[in-house]
C-alpha positions in Angstrom: -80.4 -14.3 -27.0 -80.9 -13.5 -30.4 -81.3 -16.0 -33.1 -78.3 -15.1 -34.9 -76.4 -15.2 -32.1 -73.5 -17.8 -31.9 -73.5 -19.6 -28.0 -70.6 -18.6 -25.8 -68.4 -21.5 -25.5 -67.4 -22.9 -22.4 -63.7 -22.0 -21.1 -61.1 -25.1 -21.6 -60.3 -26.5 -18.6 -57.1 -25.4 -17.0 -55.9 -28.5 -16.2 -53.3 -29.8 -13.4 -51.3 -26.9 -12.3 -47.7 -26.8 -14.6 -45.5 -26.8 -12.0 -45.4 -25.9 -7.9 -47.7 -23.3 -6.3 -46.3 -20.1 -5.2 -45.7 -21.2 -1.8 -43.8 -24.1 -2.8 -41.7 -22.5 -5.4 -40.7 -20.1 -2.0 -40.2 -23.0 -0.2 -37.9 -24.8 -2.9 -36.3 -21.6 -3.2 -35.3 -21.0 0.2 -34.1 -25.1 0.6 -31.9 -24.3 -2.5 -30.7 -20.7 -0.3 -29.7 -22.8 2.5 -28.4 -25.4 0.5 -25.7 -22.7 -1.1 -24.8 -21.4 1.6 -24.3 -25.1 3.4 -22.0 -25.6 0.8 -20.0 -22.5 0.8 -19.9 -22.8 4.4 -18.4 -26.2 4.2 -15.9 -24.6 1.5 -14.5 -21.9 3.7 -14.4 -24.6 6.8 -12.8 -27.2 4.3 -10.6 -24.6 3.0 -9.3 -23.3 6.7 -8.5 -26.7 7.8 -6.2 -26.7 4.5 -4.7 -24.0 5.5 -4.2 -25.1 9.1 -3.0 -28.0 7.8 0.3 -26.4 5.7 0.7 -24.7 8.7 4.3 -25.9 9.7 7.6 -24.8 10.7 9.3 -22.1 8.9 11.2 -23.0 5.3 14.5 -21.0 6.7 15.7 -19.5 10.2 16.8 -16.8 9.1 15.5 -13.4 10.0 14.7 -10.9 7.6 16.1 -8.1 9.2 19.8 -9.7 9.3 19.7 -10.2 5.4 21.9 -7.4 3.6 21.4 -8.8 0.2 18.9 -9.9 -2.1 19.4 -11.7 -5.9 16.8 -12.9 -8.1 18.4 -15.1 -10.8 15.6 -16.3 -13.7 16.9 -18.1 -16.8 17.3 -15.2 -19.9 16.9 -12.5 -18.1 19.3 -9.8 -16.3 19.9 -10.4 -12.2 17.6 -8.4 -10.1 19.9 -7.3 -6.8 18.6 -5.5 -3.8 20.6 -3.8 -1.2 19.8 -2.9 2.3 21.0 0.8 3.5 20.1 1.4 6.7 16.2 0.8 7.0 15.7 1.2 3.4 16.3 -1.4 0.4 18.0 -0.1 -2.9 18.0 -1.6 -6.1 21.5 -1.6 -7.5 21.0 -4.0 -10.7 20.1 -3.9 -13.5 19.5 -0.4 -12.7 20.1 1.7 -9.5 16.7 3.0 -7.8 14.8 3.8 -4.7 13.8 0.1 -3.8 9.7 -0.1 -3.2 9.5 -1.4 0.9 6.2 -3.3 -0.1 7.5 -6.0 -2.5 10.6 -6.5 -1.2 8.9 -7.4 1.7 6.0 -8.9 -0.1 10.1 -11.3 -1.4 11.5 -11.9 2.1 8.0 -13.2 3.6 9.4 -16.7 2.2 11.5 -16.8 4.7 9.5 -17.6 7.0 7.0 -19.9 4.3 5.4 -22.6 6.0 6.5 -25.8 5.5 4.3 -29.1 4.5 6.4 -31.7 3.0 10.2 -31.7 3.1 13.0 -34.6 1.9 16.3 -34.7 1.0 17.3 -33.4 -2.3 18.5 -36.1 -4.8 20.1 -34.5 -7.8 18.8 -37.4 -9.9 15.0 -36.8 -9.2 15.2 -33.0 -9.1 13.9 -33.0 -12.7 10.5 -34.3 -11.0 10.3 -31.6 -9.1 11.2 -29.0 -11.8 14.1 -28.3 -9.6 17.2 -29.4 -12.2 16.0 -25.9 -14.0 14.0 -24.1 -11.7 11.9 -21.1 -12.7 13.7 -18.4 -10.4 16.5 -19.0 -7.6 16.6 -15.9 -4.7 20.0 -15.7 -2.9 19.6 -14.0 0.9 22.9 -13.1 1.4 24.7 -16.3 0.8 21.6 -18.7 1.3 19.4 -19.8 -1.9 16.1 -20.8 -2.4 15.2 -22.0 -6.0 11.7 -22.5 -7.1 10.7 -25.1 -9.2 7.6 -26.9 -10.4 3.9 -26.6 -8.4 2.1 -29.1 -7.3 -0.6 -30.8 -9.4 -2.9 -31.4 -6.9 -2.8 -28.2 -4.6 -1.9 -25.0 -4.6 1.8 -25.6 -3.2 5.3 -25.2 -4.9 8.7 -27.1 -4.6 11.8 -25.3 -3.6 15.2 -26.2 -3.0 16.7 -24.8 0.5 19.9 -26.4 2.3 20.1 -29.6 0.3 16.6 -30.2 1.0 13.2 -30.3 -1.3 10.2 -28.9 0.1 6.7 -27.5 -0.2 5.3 -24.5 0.6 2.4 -22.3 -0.2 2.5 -21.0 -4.3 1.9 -17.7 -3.5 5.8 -17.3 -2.7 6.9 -17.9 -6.4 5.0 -13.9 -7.7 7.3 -11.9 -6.5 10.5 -14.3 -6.9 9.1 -13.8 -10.7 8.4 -10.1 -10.6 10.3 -7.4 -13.2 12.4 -5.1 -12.1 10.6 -2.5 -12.1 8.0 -3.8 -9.7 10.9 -3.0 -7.3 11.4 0.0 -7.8 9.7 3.1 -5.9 6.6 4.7 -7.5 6.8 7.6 -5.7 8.5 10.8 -8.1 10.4 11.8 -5.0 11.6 10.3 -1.8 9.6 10.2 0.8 11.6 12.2 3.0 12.5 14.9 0.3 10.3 18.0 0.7 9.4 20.2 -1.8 10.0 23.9 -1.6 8.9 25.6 -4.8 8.0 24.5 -8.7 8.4 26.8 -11.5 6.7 25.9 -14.9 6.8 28.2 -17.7 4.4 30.3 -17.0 4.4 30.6 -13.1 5.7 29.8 -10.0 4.8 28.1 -6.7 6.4 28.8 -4.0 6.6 27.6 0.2 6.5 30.8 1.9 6.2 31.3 6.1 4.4 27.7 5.8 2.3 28.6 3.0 2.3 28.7 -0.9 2.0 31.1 -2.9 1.5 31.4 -6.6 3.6 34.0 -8.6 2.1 35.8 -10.6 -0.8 35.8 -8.0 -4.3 34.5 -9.0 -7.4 36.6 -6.6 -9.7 33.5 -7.9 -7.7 30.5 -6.4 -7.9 29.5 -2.6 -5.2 28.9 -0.7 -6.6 25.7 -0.3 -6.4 25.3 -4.1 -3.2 26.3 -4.1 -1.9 23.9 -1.2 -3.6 20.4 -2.6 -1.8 21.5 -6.2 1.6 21.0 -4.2 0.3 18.1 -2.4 -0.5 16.6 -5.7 3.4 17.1 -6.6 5.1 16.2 -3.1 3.0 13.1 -3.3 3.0 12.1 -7.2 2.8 8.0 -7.2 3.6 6.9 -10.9 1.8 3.7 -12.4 5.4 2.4 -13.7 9.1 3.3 -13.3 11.4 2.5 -16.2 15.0 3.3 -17.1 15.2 6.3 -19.4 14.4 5.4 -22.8 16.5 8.7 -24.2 13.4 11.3 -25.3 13.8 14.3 -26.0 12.0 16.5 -23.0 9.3 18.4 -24.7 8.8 20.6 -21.7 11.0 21.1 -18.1 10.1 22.3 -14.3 12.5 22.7 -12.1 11.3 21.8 -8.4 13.0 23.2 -5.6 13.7 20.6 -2.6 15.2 19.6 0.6 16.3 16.1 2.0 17.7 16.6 5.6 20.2 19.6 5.6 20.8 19.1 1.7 19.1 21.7 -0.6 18.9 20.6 -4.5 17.0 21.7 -7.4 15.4 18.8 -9.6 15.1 19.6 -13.1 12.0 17.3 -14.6 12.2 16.9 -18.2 8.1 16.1 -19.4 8.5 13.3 -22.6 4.4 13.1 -23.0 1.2 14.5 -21.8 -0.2 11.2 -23.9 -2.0 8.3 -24.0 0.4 8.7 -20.6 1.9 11.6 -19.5 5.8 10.5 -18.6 8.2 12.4 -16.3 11.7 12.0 -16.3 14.3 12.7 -13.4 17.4 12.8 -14.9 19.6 12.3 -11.3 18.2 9.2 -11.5 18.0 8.2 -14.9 14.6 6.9 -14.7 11.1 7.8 -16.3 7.9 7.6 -14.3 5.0 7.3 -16.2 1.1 8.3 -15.0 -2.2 8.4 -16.5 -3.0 11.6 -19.0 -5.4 12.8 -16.1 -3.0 12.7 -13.7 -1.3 14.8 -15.9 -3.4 17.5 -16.3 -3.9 17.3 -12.6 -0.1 18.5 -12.1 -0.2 20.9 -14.6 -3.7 22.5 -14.4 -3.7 24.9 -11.2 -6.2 27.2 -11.9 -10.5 27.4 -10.0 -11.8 25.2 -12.1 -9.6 22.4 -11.7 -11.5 21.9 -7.5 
């Protein structure tokens, strides 16, 4: 070393290690892994035995398939009413619609609502119970349930059935507080209706010998094109069903269709291709409203729409 070289200085000392060494930082990691999953373990377990625990017998003995009738009365707002016809529920009021199977039975599964605590009613303590104005009452046939207040300590609700008060699991109250129009049947046409040909302003479809056929005819669509185009119609499911608001149709198609030995012609007025593109059958006085893609889905036949 020269003599105007500066000395190399020694390196600092490290030290104690900062904090655990790799393997321990695995190993505190994996206690804290099995330590979550203990726990959520426990959760599930804890929240089973819950369950099993509000198991009990049924709030009513009725059964579902006897009840004709269904009423939902909420304070300020118009009486939903559902009617049986045959297998089949129809909404008659406020509005008259194909009924939607799912949430009317998703309604009548509180019927049969487990039970966990039940007393008899005392008209002076309903209030307690937010039973002396409760949030919706459901008449089955001539039978009522009202729903009041839930619980502040689980997840359970107090009703109101034959002079008694009772708990049962929350869940019952949704579709006791559900719109009308979360009864009413998404699907454009009834599920039994069949579809024979659609004409739009510039071309027709038509079922012909089991097949459709586009007039005037197209050499670059499939058949198979053509077929999952009239799928998309016989199957349309709207978002939301309304009563008609009155528009003006900006465009029609008139779709051919059987339902058992009756033959009809729909006429389906279009009121918007957007934000949502809205269809209106006017049989039924109701508007069913779909996405804008959906739209384009059911208007757009042509190669490069597969």
């Amino acid at each position: 070393m020269s003599d105007t070289e500066t000395p190399a200085k020694p390196a600092p000392d490290p030290g104690p290690p900062a904090g655990p060494s790799g393997l321990r930082r695995r190993w505190l990691l994996n206690a804290a892994l099995l330590a979550l999953i203990g726990g959520l373990a426990w959760l599930v377990a804890h929240r089973a035995g819950q369950e099993n625990d509000a198991a009990g017998p049924p709030l009513t003995a009725l059964a579902t398939e006897t009840i004709l009738q269904l009423r939902i009365e909420r304070p300020g707002q118009a009486d939903i009413t559902l009617e049986r016809t045959g297998k089949a529920w129809m909404l008659t009021a406020p509005v008259r619609a194909r009924a939607n199977g799912f949430n009317v039975d998703s309604l009548l599964r509180v019927v049969s609502a487990p039970v966990d605590t039940r007393f008899t009613a005392n008209n002076n303590d309903l209030f307690k119970y937010g039973l002396d104005k409760p949030q919706s009452r459901l008449w089955l046939d001539d039978r009522q349930i009202a729903f009041g207040s839930l619980h502040p300590l689980n997840s359970r609700i107090y009703v109101q059935y034959d002079n008694e008060v009772l708990l049962i699991p929350g869940h019952h109250l949704g579709p006791a507080l559900y719109p009308y129009g979360n009864f009413i049947d998404s699907r454009l046409f009834e599920e039994d209706r069949k579809i024979t040909s659609i004409r739009f302003t510039d071309f027709t479809l038509s079922l012909q010998d089991g097949a459709w056929k586009k007039n005037p005819p197209d050499d670059k669509l499939t058949s198979d094109r053509i077929n999952d185009f009239a799928a998309e119609w016989q199957n349309a499911r709207a978002l939301g069903v309304e009563k008609y608001s009155g528009r003006n149709p900006l465009d029609r198609i008139e779709v051919a269709s059987t339902l058992g030995d009756e033959k009809k012609i729909l006429v389906i007025g279009i009121l918007a291709y957007k934000p949502s593109f809205v269809l209106h059958r006017p049989d039924e006085n109701l508007e069913y409203h779909f996405t804008e893609e959906t739209g384009k889905r059911l208007l757009n036949l042509s190669p490069g729409a597969e």
